[in-house]
C-alpha positions as a printed Julia matrix, in Angstrom:
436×3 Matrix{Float64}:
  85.36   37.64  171.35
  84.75   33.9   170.34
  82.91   31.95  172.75
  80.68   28.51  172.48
  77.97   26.75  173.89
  79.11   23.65  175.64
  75.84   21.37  173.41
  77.18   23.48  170.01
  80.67   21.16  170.25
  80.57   17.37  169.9
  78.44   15.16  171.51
  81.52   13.53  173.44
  82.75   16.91  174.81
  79.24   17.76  176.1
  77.57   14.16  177.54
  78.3    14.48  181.62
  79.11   10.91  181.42
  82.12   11.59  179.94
  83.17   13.57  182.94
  83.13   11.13  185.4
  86.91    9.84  185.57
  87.64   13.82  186.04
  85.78   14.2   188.75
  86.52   11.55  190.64
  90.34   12.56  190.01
  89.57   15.9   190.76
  87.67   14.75  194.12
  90.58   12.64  194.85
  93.01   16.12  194.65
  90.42   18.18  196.61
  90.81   15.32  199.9
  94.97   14.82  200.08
  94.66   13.07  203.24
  91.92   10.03  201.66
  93.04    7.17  201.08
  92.44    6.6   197.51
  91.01    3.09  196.3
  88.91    5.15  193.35
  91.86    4.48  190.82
  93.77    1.99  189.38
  97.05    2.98  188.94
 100.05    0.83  188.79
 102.43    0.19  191.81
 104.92    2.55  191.3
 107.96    1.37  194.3
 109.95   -0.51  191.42
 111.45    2.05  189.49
 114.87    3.34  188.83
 115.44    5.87  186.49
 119.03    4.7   185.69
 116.72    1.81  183.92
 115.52    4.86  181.31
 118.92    5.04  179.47
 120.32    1.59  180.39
 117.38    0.25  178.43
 117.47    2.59  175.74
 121.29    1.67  174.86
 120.36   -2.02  175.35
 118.1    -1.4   172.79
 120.75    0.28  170.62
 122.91   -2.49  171.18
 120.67   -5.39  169.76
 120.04   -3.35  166.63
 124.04   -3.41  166.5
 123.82   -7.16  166.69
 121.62   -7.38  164.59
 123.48   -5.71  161.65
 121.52   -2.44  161.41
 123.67    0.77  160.69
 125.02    3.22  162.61
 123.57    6.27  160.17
 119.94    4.02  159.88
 119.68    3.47  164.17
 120.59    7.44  164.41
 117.23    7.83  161.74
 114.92    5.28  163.52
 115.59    7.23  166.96
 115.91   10.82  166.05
 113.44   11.0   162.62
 109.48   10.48  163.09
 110.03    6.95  162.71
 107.63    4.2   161.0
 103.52    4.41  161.4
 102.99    1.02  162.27
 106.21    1.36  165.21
 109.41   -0.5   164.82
 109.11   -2.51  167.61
 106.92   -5.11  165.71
 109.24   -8.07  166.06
 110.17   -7.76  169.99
 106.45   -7.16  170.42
 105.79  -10.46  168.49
 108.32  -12.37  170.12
 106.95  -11.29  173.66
 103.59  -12.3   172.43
 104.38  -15.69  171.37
 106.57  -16.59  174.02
 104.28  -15.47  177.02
 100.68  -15.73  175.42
 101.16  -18.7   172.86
  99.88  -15.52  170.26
 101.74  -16.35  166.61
 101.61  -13.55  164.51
 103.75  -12.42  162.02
 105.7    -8.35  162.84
 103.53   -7.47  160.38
 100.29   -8.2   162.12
 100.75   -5.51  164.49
 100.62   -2.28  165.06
 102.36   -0.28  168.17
 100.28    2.48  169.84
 100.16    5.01  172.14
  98.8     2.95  174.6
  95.16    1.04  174.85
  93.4     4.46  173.94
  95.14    4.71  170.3
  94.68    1.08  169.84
  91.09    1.23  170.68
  90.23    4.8   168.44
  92.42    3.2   165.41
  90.59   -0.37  165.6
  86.84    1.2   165.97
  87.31    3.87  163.34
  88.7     1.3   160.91
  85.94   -1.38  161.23
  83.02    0.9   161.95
  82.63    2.24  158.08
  78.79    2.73  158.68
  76.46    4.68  161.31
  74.43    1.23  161.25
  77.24   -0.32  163.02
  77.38   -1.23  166.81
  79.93   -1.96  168.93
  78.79   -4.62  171.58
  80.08   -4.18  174.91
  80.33   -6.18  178.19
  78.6    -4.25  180.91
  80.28   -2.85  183.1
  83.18   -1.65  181.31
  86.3     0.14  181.17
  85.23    3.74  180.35
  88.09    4.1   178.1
  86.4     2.44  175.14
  83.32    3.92  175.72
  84.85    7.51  175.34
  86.6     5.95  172.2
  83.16    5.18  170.82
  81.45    8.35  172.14
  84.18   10.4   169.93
  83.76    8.25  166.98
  80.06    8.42  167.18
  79.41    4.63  167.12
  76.91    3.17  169.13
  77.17    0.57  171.93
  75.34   -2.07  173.11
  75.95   -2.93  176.52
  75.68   -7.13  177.98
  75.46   -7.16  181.76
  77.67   -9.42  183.0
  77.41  -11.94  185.25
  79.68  -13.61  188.47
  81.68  -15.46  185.41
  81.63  -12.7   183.01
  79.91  -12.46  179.77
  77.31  -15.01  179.02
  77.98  -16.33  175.5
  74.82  -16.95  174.34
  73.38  -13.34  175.66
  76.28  -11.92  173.77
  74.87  -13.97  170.42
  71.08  -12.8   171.24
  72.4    -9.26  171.36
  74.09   -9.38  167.98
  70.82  -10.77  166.38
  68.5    -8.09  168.34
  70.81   -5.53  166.59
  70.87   -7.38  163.4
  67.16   -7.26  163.99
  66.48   -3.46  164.43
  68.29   -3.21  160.62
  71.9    -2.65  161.93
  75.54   -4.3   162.24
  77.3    -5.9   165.49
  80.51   -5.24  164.26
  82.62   -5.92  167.34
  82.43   -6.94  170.55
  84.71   -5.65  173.54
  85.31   -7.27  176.9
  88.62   -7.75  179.21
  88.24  -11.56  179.67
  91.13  -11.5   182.46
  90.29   -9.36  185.97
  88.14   -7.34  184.18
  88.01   -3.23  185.08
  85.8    -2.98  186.5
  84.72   -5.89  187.92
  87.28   -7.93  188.37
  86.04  -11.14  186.85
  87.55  -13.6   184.83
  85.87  -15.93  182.1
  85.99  -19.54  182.56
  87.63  -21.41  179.36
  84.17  -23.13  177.96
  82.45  -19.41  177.63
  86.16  -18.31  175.93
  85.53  -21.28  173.23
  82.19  -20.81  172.66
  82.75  -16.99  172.35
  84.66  -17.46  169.87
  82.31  -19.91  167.97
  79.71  -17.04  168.88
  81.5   -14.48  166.67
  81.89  -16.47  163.66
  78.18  -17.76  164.23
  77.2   -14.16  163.91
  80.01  -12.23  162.29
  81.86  -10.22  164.08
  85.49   -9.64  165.81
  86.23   -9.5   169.34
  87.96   -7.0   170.76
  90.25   -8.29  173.41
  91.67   -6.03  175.81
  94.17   -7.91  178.27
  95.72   -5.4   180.44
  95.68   -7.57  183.83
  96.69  -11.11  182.53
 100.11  -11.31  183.64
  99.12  -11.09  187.47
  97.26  -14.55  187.88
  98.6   -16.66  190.53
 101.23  -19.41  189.52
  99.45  -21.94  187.74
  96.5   -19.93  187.0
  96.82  -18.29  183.94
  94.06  -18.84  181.46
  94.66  -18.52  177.5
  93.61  -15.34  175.77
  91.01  -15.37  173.51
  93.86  -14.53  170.71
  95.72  -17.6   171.46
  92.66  -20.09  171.0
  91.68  -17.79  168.24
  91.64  -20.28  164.75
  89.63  -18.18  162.56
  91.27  -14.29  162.74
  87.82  -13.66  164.64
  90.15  -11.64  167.38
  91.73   -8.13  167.61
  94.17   -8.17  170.42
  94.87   -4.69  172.38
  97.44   -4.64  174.34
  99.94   -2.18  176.79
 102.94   -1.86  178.79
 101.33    0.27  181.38
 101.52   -2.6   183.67
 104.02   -4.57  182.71
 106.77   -1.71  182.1
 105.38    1.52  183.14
 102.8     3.79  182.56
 104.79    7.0   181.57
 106.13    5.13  178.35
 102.51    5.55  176.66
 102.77    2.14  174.34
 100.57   -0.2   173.79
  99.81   -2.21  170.6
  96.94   -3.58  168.44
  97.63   -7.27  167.28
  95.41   -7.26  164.12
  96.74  -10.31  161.5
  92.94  -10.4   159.8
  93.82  -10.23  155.72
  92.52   -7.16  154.08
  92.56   -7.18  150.37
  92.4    -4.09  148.23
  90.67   -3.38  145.02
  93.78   -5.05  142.69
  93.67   -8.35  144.96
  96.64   -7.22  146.91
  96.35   -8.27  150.69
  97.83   -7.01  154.06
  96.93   -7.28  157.45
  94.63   -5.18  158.5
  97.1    -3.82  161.0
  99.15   -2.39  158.03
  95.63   -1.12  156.42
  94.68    0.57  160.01
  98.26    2.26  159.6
  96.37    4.82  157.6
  93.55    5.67  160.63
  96.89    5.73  163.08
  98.59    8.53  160.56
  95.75   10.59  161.49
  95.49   10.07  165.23
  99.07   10.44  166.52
 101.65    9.77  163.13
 103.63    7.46  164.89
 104.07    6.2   168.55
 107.57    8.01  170.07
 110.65    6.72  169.27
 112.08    6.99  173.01
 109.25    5.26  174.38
 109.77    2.26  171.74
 113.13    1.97  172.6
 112.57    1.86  176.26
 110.15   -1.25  175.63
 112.27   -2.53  173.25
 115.06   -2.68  175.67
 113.23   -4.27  178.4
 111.74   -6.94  175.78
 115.24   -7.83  174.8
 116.93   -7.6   178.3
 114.43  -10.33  179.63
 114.63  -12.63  176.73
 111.45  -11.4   175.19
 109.46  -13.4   178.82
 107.48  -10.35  180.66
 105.46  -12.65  182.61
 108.86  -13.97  184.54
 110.13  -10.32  184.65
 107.25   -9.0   186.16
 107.03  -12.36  188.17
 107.8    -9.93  191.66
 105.5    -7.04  190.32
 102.52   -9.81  190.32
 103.19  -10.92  193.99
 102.57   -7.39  195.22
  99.69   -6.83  193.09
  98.41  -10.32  194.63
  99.86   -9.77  198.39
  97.76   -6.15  197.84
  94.6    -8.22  196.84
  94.91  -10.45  199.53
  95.49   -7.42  202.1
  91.61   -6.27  201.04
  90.13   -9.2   201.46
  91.62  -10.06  204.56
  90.4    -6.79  205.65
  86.81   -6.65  204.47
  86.7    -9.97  206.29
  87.35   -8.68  209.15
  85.52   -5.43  209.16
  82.44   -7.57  207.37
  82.09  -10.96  209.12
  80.25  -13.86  207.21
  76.78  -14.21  209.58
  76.17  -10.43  210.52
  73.57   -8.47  208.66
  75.86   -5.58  207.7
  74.41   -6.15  204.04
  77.73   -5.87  202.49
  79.19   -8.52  199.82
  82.04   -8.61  197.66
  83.72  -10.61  194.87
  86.87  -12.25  195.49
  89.15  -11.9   192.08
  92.07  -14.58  192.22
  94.19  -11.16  190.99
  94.15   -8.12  188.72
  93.69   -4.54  190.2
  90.29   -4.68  191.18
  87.1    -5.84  193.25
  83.36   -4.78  193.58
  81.58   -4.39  196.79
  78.05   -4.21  197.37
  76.43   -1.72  199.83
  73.16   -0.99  201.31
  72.94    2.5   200.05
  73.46    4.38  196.31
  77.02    4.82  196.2
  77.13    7.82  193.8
  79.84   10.49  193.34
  77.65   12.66  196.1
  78.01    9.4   198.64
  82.53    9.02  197.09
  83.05   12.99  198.07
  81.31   12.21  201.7
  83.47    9.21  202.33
  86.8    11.31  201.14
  85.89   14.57  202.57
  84.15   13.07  206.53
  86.17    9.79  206.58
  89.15   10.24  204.57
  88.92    7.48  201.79
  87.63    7.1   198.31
  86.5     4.63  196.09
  84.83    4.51  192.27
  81.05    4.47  192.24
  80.52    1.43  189.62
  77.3     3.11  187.85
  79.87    5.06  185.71
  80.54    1.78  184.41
  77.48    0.21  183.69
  76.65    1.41  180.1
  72.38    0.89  180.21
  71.92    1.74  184.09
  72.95    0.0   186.74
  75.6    -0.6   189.86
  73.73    1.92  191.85
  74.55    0.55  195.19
  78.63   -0.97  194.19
  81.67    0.25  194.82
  85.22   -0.31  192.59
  87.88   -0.79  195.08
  91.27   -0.07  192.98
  94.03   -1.77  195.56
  97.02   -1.84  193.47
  98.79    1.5   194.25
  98.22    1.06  197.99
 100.65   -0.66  200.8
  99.02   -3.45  202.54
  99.23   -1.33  205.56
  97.54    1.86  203.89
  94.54   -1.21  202.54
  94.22   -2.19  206.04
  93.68    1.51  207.74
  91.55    2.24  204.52
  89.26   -0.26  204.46
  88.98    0.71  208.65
  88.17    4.03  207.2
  85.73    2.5   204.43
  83.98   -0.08  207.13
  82.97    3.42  209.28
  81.45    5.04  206.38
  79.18    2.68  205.21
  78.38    1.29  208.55
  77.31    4.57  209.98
  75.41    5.73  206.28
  71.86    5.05  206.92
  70.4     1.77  204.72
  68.13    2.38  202.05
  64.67    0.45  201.11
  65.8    -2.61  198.55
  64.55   -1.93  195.4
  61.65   -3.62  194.27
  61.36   -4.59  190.82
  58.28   -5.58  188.59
């Protein structure tokens, strides 16, 4: 009978960091009764699943209006359906009307979800093993798996209170250039980062961008979180300030609609020209990456979306207008209650960041806050969290916590973060570390 060694299969099945979202999942299922701040998951009191069809046959309807027959709407729904998506022009109209993002149907590509998006855009512009993906640190594990799989390496930039520094971004690029490789792209989540929750000011968003034509290469922006600012608060993507193509846009509707639709999109209006002179975007020229991922992004789900783009005028950010004030009453809720459990003056040795919204915040503890310290807390005191060292790509984060608070009630935050205040208050402190 057939049977492997787990280090004779791909490097990405066999590295243990990989593993980490799994476990802590897993950990999560093993305690029932924790109260679980170790994910992020979306708020999930708003839905109605009259909404499924409703929105599908609103769909149905606007493709009626707009002309398109009866025999070719049966085909787009029922038949495997375009690469690319067909969504391309509610997408674009959404983009322009609630990120000030201009790009032509063409331009972009619809996905199933970031993790598509992220695998097709990496696999198309990493053509060599010399190229390196540069990557704010911590980050979202999701693109480092995509890298892991696709064998390109990363180069993580610690970030600071504000996010990425510019210019350490532009010394990375040229130590890599140095060592006889590529900085092809660089990744970050500008707005409420995950982990971290921080959000880059608008001077380090300009010069970013001047930073990536100074050294040649595109940013990846990944803006899951940037509809939940506060009123008034809302800071321009990267995209929308973006005059030289220099930025990939990757995108979902795991917030914004919900998660069990599976679409996201890659915004990618870069020219590619072939060897005749013929251009295309090099969304269209990724199409041919996407064929061999997934085919095409499901019909169903595309209608869904579709209907909901349509239904609210092609304006998310008012739609989900209501979605935002839990997200930010949930926020609040934590702080208020870390404040309380943590008061300013005491030497508890706990600090945290306060994000103006998004899903997330990082607190600091006098102790390593591994996975073995996460099962402790959810097995003894009956509430998780996310150790942050699986996010840090180089090392670090030993002694933070990610506290995930969008999924939870403000009165489930307040008993949890009760719960939280007991564990770390009765864990014995360990020795700062000293470094050289």
């Amino acid at each position: 009978m057939l049977s492997f060694q787990q280090d004779s299969l791909h490097g990405g099945i066999a590295d243990p960091e990989m593993d980490s979202m799994r476990i802590l999942s897993e950990t999560a299922l093993r305690f029932p009764d924790a109260l679980s701040f170790s994910s992020g998951a979306p708020y999930d009191g708003n839905h109605d699943l009259a909404n499924l069809t409703y929105y599908v046959d609103r769909y149905i309807k606007h493709l009626r209006d707009k002309g398109v027959p009866e025999q070719r709407i049966t085909r787009l729904l029922f038949q495997y359906g375009p690469v690319n998506g067909l969504i391309q022009e509610e997408v674009a109209r959404m983009l322009k009307h609630d990120e000030d993002i201009d790009v032509p149907a063409e331009a972009i590509m619809i996905t199933h979800g970031f993790q598509e998006a992220a695998l097709v855009a990496l696999r198309g512009l990493c053509a060599s093993p010399d190229d390196v993906l540069l990557s704010v640190s911590p980050a979202y594990v999701g693109i480092r798996g995509a890298a892991r799989m696709l064998d390109v390496p990363v180069r993580g930039i610690l970030e600071g209170p504000d996010g990425l520094d510019p210019e350490a971004v532009a010394e990375a690029a040229r130590a890599v250039r140095a060592e006889g490789k590529r900085a092809v792209a660089l990744y970050l989540v500008p707005d409420f980062s995950n982990p971290s929750g921080t959000v880059l000011p608008l001077q380090a968003r300009k010069r970013l961008l001047e930073v990536a034509a100074e050294e040649d290469f595109v940013i990846l922006e990944d803006n899951p979180y940037g509809l939940f600012a506060r009123d008034g608060e809302s800071m321009p993507t990267l995209k929308s300030l973006d005059t030289e193509r220099r930025v990939a846009y990757l995108g979902s509707f795991a917030k914004s609609a919900f998660p069990g639709a599976r679409l996201g999109y890659l915004v990618a209006d870069q020219e590619v020209t072939d060897a005749t002179g013929a251009t295309r975007t090099l969304a269209q020229s990724l199409s041919k990456a996407k064929a061999m991922f997934t085919v095409g992004s499901s019909t169903l789900s595309q209608a869904v979306i579709g209907g909901i783009l349509v239904e609210n005028g092609y304006d998310l950010r008012s739609a989900t207008r209501e979605l935002a004030a839990v997200y930010l009453e949930r926020l609040d809720a934590t702080l208020e209650a870390l404040a309380e459990h943590f008061p300013a003056g005491e030497d508890h040795g706990v600090t945290w960041n306060t994000p103006r919204g998004g899903f997330f915040l990082t607190l600091t503890v006098p102790f390593t806050a591994d996975l073995t310290a996460m099962e402790r807390s959810a097995r003894d005191y009956r509430v998780s969290w996310a150790p942050m060292s699986m996010f840090y790509l180089d090392g670090g984060g030993d002694r933070e916590m990610r506290l995930g608070f969008s999924n939870l009630a403000p009165e489930a935050i307040r008993e949890g973060i009760a719960r939280l205040a007991r564990f770390i208050k009765e864990t014995p402190r360990e020795t700062p570390e000293v470094r050289a």
